[in-house]
C-alpha positions, 0 to 999 in steps of 0.5 A: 593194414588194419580193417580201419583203413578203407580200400578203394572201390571197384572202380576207384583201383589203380591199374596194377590191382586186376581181378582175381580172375585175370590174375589169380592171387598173384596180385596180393592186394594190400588194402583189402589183406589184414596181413601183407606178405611184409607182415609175414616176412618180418616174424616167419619168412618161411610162412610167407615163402610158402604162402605166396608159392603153395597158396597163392601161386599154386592152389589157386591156379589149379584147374580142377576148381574154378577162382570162383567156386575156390572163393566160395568155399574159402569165405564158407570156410572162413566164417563158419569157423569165424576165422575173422581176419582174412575175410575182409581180403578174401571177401573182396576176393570173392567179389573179384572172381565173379561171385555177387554181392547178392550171392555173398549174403546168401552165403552168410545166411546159409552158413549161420545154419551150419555153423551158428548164428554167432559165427554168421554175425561175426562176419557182418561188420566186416562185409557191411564195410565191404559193401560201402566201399563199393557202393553196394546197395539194398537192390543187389542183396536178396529179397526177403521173401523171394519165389522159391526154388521147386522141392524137386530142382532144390532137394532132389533127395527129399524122401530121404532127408524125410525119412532121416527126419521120422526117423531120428528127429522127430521122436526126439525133438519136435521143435528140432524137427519143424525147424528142419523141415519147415525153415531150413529145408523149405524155405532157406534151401529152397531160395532162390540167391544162390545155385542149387550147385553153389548152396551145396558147394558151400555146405559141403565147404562147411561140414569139411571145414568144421570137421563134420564128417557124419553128414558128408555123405548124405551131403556130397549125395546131393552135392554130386545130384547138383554136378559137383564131380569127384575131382572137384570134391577132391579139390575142395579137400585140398583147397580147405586143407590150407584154411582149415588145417590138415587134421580136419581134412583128413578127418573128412576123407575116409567119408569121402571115400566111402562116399564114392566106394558106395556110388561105384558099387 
């Protein structure tokens, strides 16, 4: 179904279209799907066999990440590398599993500092559709000028993401530096719209898919500081090996490694 054509809202759906959450994916919703398994089966029936078996049976029904949080990390995913034609569906699936509109517009706020603002503003006119369909309106999305987290609940590293910053950013570009400090890092990371765990699931979800491994580390530090655990992180990578492609995955696992080879040490 093209993105032209409208999907009922939340409460307009007929009976057999159930929240993700009750019924996984196994409910693959064609009015909210740019590709149906019909669209599949008729050019490569081996893709559509092992999407609904693999992806949409299995991956999604594996219990070491929740529908929620695997819908996170798949619509970070899926905008930071402005892999536009599954985000209407997985948008709604978002919406589905329990994460909130407000939650979805922090995410794209905080993904286009990850992955650019290009790739953020991609992704608007397909949520602004979205967000029509369901009557969603300006007093669910997130204030502009919130109350701010505390430094110390947000960033509990801090006097080291300080310290990088002296010591790589600083002496080499300081409009590079007071943006770091003054607008990602006290003011975006600090809002209030998404968890601490939630904005450090998104950005982990973001370096693995967009293949960058040097910052993991630092990352999953933090990630692990805000309750994300090892296998949940060995779930991401799993998860994100479908939507972004095995290389890349693979790529980020011998950070993950040493990550954690680190912290037993």
């Amino acid at each position: 179904m093209s993105r032209g054509t409208p999907s009922p809202r939340t409460s307009e759906r007929p009976q057999h279209i159930q929240p993700v959450e009750t019924k996984t994916m196994a409910d693959w919703n064609p009015n909210t799907s740019e590709v149906t398994p019909e669209d599949i089966r008729a050019v490569a029936p081996v893709l559509e066999k092992y999407t609904v078996n693999s992806i949409v049976k299995d991956l999604w029904t594996r219990p070491d990440l929740t529908a929620r949080d695997r819908a996170i990390i798949t619509v970070s995913a899926l905008v930071a590398r402005d892999q536009s034609i599954a985000l209407r569906h997985y948008f709604n699936v978002a919406l589905d599993s329990g994460v909130t509109p407000g939650e979805i517009s922090e995410i794209l706020t905080h993904v286009a500092f990850y992955a650019g603002w290009p790739n953020a503003f991609s992704a608007v006119a397909i949520l602004k559709e979205i967000f029509v369909e369901r009557g969603v309106g300006a007093d669910q999305l997130p204030a502009i000028e919130p109350k701010l987290l505390p430094i110390e609940e947000a960033l509990p590293d801090e006097n080291i993401r300080v310290a990088f910053g002296d010591q790589q950013i600083g002496p080499v570009s300081l409009g590079l530096r007071h943006f770091t400090d003054d607008l990602l890092y006290h003011e975006v990371w600090l809002r209030p719209g998404l968890a601490p765990r939630d904005r450090n699931l998104v950005t982990v979800a973001v370096l693995v898919a967009t293949g960058q491994s040097t910052f993991l580390p630092f990352y999953l530090n933090r990630a692990v500081e805000k309750g994300i655990t090892r296998a949940e992180v060995g779930e991401i990578l799993a998860h994100l090996a479908f939507y972004s492609g095995w290389p890349v995955v693979i790529t980020a696992t011998a950070a993950v490694k040493d990550f954690f080879a680190g912290r037993a040490a």
